[in-house]
C-alpha positions as a LaTeX table, in Angstrom:
\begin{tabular}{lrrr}
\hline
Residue & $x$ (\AA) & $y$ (\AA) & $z$ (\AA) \\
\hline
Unk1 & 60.57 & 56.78 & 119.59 \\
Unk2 & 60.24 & 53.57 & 121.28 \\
Unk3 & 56.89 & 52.19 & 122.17 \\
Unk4 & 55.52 & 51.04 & 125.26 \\
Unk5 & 52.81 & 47.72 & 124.33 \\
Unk6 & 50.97 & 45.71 & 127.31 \\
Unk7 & 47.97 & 43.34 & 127.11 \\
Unk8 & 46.05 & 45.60 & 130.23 \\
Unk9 & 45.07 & 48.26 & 130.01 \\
Unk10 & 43.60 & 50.37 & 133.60 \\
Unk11 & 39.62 & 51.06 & 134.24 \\
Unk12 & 39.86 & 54.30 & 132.85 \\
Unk13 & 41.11 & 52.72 & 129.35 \\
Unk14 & 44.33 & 53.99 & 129.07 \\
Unk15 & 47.42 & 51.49 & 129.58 \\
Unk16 & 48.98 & 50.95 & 132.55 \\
Unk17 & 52.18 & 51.80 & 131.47 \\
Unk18 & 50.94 & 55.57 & 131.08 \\
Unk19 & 49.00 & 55.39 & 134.86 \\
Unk20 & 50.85 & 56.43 & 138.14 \\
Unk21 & 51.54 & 52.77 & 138.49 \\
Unk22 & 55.26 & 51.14 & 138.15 \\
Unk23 & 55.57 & 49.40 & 134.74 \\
Unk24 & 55.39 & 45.65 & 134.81 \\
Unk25 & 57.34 & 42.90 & 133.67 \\
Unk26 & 55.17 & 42.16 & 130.89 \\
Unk27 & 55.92 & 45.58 & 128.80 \\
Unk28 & 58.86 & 45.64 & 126.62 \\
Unk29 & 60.40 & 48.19 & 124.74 \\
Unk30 & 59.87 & 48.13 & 120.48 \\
Unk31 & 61.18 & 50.77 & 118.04 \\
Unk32 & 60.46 & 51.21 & 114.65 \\
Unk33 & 62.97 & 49.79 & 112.07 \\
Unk34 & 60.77 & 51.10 & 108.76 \\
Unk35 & 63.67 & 51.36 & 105.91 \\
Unk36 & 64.33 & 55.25 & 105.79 \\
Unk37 & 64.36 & 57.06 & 102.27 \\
Unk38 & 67.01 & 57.01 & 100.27 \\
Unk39 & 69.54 & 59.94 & 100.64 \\
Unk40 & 71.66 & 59.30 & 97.79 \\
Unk41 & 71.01 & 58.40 & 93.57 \\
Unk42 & 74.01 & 56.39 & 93.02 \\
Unk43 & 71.59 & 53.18 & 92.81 \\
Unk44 & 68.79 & 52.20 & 91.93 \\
Unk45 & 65.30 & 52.23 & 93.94 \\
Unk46 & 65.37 & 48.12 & 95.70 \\
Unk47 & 62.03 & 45.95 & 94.88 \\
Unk48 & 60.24 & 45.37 & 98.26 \\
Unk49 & 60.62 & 41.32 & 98.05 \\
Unk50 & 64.09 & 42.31 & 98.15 \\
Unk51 & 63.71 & 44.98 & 101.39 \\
Unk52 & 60.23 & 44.19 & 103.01 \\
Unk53 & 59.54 & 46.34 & 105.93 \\
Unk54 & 60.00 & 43.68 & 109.08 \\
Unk55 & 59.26 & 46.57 & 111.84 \\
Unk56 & 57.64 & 44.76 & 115.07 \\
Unk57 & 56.50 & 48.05 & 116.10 \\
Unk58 & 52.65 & 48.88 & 115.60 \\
Unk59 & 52.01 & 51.58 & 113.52 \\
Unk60 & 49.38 & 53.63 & 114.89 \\
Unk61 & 46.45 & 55.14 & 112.63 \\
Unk62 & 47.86 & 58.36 & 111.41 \\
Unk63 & 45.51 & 61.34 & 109.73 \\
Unk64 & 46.33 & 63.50 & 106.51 \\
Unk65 & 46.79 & 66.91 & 109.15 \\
Unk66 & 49.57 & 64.69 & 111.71 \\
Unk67 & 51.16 & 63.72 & 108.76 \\
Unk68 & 51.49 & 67.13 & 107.58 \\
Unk69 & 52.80 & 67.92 & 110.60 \\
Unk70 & 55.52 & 65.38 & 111.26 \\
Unk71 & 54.21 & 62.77 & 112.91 \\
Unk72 & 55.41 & 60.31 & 114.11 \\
Unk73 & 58.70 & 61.56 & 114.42 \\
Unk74 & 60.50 & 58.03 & 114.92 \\
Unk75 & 59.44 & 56.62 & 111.60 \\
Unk76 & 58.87 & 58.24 & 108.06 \\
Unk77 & 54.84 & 58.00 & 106.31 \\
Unk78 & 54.80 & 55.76 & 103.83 \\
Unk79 & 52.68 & 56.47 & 101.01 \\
Unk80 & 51.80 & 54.51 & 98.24 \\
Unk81 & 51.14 & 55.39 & 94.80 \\
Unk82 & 50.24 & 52.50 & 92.33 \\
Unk83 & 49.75 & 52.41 & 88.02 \\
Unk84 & 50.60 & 50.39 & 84.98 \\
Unk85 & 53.34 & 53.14 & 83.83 \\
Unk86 & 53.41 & 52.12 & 80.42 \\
Unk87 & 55.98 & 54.49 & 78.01 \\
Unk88 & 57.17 & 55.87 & 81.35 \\
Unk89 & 56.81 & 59.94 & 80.92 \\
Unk90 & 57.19 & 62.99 & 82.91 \\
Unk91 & 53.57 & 63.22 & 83.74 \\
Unk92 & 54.13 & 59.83 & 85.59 \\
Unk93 & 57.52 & 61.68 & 87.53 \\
Unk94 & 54.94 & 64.77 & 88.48 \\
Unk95 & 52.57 & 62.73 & 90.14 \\
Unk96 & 55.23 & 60.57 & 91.93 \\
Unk97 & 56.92 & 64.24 & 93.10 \\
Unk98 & 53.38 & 64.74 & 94.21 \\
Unk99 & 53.23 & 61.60 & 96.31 \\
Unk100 & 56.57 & 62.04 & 97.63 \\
Unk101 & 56.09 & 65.62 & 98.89 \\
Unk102 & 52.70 & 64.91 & 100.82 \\
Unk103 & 54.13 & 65.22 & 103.94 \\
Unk104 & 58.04 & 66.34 & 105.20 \\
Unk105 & 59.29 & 62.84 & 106.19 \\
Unk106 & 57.94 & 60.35 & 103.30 \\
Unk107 & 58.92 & 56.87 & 102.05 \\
Unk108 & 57.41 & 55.93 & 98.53 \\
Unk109 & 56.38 & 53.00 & 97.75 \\
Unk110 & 55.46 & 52.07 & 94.13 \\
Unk111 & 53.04 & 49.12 & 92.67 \\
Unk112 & 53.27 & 48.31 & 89.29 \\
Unk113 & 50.59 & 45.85 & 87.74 \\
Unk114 & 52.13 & 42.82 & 85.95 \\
Unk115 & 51.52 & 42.12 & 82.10 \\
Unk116 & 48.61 & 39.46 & 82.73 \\
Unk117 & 46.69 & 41.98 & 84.99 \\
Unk118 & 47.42 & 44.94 & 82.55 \\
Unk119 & 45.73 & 42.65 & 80.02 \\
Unk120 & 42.32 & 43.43 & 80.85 \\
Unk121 & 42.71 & 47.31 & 80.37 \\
Unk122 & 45.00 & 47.23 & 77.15 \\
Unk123 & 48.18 & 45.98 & 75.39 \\
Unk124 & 50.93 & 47.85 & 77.15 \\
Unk125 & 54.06 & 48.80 & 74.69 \\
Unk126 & 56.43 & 47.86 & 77.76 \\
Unk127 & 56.93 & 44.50 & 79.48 \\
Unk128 & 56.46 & 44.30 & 82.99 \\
Unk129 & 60.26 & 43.81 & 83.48 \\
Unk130 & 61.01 & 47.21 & 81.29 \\
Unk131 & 58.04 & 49.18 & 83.40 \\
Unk132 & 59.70 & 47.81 & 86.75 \\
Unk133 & 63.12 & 49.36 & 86.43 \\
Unk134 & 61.46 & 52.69 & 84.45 \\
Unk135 & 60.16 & 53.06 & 87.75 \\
Unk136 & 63.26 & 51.64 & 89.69 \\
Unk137 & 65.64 & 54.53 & 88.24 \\
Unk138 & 62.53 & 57.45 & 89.06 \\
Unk139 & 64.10 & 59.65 & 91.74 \\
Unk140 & 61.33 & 60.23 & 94.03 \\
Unk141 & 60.52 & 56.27 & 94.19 \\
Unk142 & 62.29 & 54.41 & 97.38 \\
Unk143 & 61.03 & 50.91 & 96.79 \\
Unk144 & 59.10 & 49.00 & 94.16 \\
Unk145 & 56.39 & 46.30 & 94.46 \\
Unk146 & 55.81 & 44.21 & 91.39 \\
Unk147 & 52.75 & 42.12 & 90.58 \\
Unk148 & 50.83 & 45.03 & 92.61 \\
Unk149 & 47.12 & 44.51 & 92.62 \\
Unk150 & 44.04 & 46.65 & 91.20 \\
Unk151 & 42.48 & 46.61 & 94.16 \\
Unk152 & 44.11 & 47.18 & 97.25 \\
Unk153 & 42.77 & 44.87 & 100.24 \\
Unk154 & 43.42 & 45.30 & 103.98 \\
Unk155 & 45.89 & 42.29 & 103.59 \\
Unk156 & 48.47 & 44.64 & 101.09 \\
Unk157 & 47.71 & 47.50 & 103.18 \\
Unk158 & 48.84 & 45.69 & 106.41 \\
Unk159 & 51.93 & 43.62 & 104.90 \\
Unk160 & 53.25 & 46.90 & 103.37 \\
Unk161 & 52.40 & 49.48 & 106.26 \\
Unk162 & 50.81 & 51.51 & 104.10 \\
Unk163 & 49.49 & 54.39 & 106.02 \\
Unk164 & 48.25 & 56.92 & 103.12 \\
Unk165 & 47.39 & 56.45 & 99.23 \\
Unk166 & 48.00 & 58.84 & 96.56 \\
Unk167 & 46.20 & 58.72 & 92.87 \\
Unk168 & 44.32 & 60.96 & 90.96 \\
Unk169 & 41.20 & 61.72 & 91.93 \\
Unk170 & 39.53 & 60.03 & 88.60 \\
Unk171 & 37.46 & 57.28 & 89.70 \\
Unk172 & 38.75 & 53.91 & 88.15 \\
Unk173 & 35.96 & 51.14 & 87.90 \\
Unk174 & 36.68 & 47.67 & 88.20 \\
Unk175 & 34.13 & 44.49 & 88.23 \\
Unk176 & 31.65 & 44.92 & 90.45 \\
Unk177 & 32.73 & 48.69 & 91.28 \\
Unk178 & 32.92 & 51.72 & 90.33 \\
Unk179 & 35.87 & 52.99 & 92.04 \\
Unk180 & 38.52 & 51.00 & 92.95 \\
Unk181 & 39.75 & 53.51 & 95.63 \\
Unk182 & 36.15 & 53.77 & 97.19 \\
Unk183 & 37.10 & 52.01 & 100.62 \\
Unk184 & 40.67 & 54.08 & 100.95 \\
Unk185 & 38.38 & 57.27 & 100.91 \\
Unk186 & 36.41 & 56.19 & 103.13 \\
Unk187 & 38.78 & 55.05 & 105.14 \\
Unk188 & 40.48 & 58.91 & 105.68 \\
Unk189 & 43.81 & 57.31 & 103.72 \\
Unk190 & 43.11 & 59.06 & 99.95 \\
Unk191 & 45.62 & 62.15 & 99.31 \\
Unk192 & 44.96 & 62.99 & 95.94 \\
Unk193 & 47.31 & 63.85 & 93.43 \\
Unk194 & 47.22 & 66.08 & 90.26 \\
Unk195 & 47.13 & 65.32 & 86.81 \\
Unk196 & 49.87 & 66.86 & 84.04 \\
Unk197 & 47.75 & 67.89 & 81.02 \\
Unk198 & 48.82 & 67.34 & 77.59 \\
Unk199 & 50.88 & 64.08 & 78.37 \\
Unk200 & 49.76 & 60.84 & 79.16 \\
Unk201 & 50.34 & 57.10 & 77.37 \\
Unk202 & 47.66 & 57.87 & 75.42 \\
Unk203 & 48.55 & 60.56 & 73.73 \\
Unk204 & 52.19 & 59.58 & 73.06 \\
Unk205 & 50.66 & 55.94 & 71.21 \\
Unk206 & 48.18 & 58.65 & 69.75 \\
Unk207 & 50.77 & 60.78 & 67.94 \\
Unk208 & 53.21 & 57.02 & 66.65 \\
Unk209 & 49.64 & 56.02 & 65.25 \\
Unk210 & 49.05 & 59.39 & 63.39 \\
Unk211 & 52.75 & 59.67 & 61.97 \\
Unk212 & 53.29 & 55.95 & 61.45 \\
Unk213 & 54.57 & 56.32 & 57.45 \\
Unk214 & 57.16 & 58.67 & 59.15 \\
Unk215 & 58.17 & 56.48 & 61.86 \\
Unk216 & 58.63 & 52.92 & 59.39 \\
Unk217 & 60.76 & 55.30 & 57.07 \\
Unk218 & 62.80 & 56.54 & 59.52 \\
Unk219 & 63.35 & 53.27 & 61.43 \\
Unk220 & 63.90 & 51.33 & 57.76 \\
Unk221 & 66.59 & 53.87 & 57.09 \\
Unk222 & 68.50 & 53.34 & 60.21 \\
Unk223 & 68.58 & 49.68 & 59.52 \\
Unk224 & 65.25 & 48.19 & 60.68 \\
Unk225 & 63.95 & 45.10 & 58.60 \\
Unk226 & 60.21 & 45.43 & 56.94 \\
Unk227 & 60.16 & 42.20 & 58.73 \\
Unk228 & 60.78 & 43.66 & 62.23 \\
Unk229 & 58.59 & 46.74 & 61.33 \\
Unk230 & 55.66 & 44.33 & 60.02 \\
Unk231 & 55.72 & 46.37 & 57.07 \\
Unk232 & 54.37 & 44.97 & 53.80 \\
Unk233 & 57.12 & 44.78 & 50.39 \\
Unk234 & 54.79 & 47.53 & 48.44 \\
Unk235 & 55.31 & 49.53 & 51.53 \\
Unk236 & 58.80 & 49.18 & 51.84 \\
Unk237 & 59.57 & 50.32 & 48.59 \\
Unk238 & 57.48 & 53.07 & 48.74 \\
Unk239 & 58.94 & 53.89 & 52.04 \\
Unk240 & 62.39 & 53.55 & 50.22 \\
Unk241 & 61.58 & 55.63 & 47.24 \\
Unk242 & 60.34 & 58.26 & 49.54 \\
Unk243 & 64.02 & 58.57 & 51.46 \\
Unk244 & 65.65 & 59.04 & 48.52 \\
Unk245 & 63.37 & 62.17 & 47.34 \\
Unk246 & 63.56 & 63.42 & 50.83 \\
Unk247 & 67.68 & 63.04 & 50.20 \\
Unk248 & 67.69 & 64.91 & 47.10 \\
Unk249 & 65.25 & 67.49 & 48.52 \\
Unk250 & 67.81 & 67.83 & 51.35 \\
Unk251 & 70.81 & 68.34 & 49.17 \\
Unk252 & 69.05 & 70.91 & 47.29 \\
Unk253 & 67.97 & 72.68 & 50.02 \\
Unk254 & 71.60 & 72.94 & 51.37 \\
Unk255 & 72.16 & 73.97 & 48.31 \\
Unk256 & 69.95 & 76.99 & 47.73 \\
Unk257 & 70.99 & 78.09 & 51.16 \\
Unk258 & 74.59 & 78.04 & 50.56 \\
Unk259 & 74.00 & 79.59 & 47.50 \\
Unk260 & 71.94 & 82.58 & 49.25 \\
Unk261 & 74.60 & 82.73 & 51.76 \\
Unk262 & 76.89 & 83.34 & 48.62 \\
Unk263 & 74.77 & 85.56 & 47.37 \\
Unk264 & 74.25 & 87.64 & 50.41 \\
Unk265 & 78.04 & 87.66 & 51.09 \\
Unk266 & 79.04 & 89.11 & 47.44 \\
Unk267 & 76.39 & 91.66 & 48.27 \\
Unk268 & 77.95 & 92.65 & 51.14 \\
Unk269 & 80.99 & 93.10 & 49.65 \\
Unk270 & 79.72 & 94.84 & 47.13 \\
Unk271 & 78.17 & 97.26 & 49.25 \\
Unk272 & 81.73 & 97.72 & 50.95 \\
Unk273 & 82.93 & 98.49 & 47.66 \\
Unk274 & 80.58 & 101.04 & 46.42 \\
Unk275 & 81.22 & 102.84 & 49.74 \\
Unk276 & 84.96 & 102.59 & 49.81 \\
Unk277 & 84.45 & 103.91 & 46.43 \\
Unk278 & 82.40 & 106.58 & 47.15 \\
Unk279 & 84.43 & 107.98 & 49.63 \\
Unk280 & 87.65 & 107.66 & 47.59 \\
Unk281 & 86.10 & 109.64 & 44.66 \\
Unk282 & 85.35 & 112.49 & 46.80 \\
Unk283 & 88.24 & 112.55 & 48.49 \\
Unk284 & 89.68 & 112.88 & 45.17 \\
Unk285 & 87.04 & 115.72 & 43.91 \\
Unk286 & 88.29 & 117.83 & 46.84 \\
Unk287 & 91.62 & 117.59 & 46.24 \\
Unk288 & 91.26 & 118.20 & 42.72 \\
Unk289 & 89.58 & 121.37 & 43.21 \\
Unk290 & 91.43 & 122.53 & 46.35 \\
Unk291 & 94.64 & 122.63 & 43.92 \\
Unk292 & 93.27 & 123.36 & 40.52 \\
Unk293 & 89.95 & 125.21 & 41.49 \\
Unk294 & 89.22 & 128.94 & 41.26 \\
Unk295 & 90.88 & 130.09 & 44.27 \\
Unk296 & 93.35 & 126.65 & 44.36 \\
Unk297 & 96.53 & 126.64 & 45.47 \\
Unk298 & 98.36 & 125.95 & 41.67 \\
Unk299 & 96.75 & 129.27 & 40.29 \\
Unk300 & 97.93 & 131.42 & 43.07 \\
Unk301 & 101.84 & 129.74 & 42.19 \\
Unk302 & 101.30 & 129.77 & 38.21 \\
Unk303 & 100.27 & 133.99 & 39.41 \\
Unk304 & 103.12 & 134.43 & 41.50 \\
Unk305 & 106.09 & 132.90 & 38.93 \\
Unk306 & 104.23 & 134.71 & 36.28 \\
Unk307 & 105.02 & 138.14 & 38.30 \\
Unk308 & 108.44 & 136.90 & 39.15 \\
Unk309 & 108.98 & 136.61 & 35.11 \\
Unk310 & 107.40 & 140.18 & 33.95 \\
Unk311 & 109.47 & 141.74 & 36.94 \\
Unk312 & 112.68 & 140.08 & 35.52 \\
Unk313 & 112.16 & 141.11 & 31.61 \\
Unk314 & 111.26 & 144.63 & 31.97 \\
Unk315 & 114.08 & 146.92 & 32.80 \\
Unk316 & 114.84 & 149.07 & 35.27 \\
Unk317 & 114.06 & 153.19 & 35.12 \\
Unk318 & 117.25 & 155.35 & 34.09 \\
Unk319 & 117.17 & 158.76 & 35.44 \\
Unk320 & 115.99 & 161.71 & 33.21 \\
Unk321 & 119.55 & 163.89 & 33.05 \\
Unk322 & 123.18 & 162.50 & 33.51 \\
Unk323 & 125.70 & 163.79 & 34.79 \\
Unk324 & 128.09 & 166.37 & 32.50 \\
Unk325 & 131.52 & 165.70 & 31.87 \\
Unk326 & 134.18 & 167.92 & 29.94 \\
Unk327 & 133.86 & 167.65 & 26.05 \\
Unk328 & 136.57 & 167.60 & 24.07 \\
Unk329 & 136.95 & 169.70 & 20.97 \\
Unk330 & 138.00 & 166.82 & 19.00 \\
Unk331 & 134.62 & 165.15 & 19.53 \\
Unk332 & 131.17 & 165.90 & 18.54 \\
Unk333 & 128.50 & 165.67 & 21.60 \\
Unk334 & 126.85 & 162.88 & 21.93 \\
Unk335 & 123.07 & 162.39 & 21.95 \\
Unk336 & 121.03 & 162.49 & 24.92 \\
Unk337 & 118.45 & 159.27 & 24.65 \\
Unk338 & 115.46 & 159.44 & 27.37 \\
Unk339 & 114.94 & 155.20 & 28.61 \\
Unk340 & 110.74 & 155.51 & 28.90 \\
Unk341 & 109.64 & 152.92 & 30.96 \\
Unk342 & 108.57 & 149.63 & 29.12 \\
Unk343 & 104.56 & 149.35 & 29.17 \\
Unk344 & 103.52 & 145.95 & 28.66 \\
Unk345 & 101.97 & 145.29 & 25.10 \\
Unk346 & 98.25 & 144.59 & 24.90 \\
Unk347 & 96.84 & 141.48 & 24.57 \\
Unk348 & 96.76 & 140.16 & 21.15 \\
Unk349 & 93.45 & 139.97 & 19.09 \\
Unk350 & 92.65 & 140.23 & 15.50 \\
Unk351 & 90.95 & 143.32 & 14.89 \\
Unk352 & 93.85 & 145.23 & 17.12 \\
Unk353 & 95.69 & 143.61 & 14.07 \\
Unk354 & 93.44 & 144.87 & 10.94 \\
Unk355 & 93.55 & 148.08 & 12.55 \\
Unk356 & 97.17 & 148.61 & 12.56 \\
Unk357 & 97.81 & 146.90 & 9.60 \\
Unk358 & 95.57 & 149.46 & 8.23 \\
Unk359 & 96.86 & 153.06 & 9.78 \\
Unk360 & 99.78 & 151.90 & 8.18 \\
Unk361 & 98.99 & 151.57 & 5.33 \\
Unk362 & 97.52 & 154.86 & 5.23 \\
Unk363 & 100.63 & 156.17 & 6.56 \\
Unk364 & 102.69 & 155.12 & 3.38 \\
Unk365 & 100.55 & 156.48 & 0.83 \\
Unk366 & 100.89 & 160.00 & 2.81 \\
Unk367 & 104.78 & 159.63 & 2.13 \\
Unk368 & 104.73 & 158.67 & $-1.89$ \\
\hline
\end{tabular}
C-alpha cells in the first residue's frame, strides 16, 4: 500500500494529506520493497549483507494483536529470532516454526553470534561458518545475519526493520543485566516462544561425554587416528582389544541365532511329520478293519464262496420211487437204492474221535 509522507501536518495533528485539503507538491508517493518470504526450497536461506532490506518506506509501530491480524497488508512482519545454535537440533527447528508462525504474513530473520562472542558463554562444537549454513538450509529461516549481537540496540533494530522478537521466555543475563531482552518487553516487541523438552545442546554434549569409550571405539574402527581422537596408546589398545571381543561376541551371537532358527525349523518339520503320520496310521487302522474286521467286507466274501463250495459238493435229491419198466425173464430185478440227502459231517474234535473209536470197538467183540 503506498504511503503518503509530508513534513506538515494540520492544527488538528493529522497530515494534510488526510484533511479536505488538495495534496501538495511536497508529498510523494513510497511503497514498501521489504524482500518477501521465500516460496520455494530449492536454495538456500541468503545472509542479509548479501539482501539487506533497502525499503524507503517508514515502517509504522505495529502491536502483537495487528500483527495477528494482518497488518499491514503491503509488507510482511518481520520477526527476529536470535541464538548461538550450536549442534543444530530439532528443538532449534521448533522454536524457529514458532517464530515463523506468529503472525499469517512473516519474514524470519535469524542472528547467529560469531565464535569470539560465543566465547564468553562456552566452547561451541561448531564454527561459526558450520552454525551459519545449519541455519541457512532451516526451512522456516528467510535470511541470516552473522556476527549478530547479545544485546540488541535500537541501531540493529532500526537497520534490520525489526518489528517483533521471538525467544524463550528464560531470562538471559548479561554484564550489567539481568535480562538481555528487558527493553524489547518493555517495549511491547517480545512474542515468546516455547521450549522442546528433552533436547537441547546440552544434553546431546551430555550423552558424547557419558558414552565417550563407545564413541573413540567406534570412530577408531572406522578409521579415525588416536591422534585425531586425542586418545592416549594404552587407550587405543584397549579400545582395540575391546572391538575384537565385541566381533567375536557378534559372530557368536549370529551364530546361536541361526542355530535356534535351525532348531526351530527341524521342529517344525518334525511336528509336520508326526501329524502326517498320525493321520496316515489311522487312515490305515480303518481300512484295515473295514476289510478284515468283524463285520468287514473280506469275511462276508470268504462266507459267500464258502456257500458257493458246500452248494457245489453236495448232490442233488433223487426222488423216492422210479419209474417201472417191463422186466425181462432173463434178468433178475434189480435193487432199489434210496439217495438220502448228504448231511454235512460234524466238526472234528478229539473226544468225537475216542468215542467212536471206542463203540467200535465194542462192536467187534459183539461179532467174535
Amino acid at each position: 500500500m503506498p504511503v503518503l509522507t509530508t513534513d506538515a501536518e494540520s492544527e488538528t495533528g493529522i497530515p494534510k494529506s488526510l484533511s479536505n485539503e488538495p495534496p501538495s507538491e511536497t508529498m510523494e508517493e513510497i511503497e514498501h520493497t521489504c524482500p518477501q518470504p521465500r516460496l520455494t526450497l530449492t536454495a538456500p536461506a541468503p545472509f542479509a549483507d548479501e539482501t539487506s532490506c533497502l525499503c524507503q518506506a517508514p515502517h509504522e509501530k505495529l502491536t502483537i494483536a495487528q500483527a495477528r491480524l494482518g497488518t499491514p497488508v503491503d509488507r510482511p512482519v518481520r520477526v527476529y529470532a536470535d541464538g548461538i545454535f550450536d549442534l543444530f537440533h530439532s528443538g532449534h527447528a521448533r522454536a524457529l516454526m514458532q517464530a515463523k508462525t506468529l503472525f499469517p504474513n512473516s519474514y524470519l530473520l535469524v542472528g547467529v553470534c560469531s565464535d569470539d562472542l560465543t566465547k564468553f558463554k562456552g566452547f561451541t562444537v561448531m564454527n561459526e561458518a558450520e552454525r551459519y549454513e545449519a541455519l541457512r538450509h532451516c526451512r522456516y529461516v528467510d535470511e541470516v545475519i552473522r556476527d549478530a549481537p547479545w544485546t540488541l540496540t535500537p541501531e540493529f533494530l532500526e537497520k534490520h526493520k525489526i518489528d517483533f522478537v521471538a525467544h524463550d521466555d528464560i531470562p538471559y543475563s548479561s554484564a550489567g543485566s539481568d535480562d538481555i531482552y528487558k527493553h524489547i518487553k518493555e517495549a511491547g516487541m517480545f512474542v515468546p516462544t516455547q521450549r522442546t523438552e528433552g533436547i537441547s545442546t546440552s544434553d546431546i554434549i551430555t550423552r558424547i561425554v557419558r558414552d565417550y569409550d563407545v564413541y573413540a571405539r567406534r570412530n577408531l574402527q572406522r578409521g579415525y587416528t588416536a591422534k585425531e581422537l586425542n586418545v592416549s596408546f594404552i587407550n587405543e589398545k584397549k579400545y582395540r582389544f575391546q572391538n575384537q571381543v565385541d566381533k567375536m561376541k557378534e559372530k557368536v551371537k549370529n551364530v546361536e541365532e541361526r542355530s535356534k532358527e535351525f532348531v526351530n525349523r527341524v521342529e517344525e518339520k518334525s511336528h509336520d511329520l508326526i501329524q502326517k503320520w498320525e493321520e496316515k496310521s489311522r487312515e490305515f487302522i480303518g481300512n484295515f478293519l473295514e476289510l478284515f474286521g468283524p463285520d468287514g467286507a473280506w469275511k462276508q466274501m470268504f462266507q459267500e464262496r464258502s456257500n458257493r463250495m458246500l452248494h457245489a459238493l453236495s448232490p442233488k435229491q433223487s426222488p423216492v420211487s422210479s419209474p417201472t419198466r417191463s422186466r425181462s425173464p432173463s434178468r433178475s430185478p434189480s435193487p432199489t437204492f434210496l439217495w438220502l440227502p448228504h448231511k454235512p459231517s460234524p466238526p472234528f474234535s478229539p473226544k468225537a474221535a475216542s468215542a467212536s473209536m471206542s463203540s467200535m470197538s465194542e462192536g467187534d467183540e459183539d461179532e467174535k
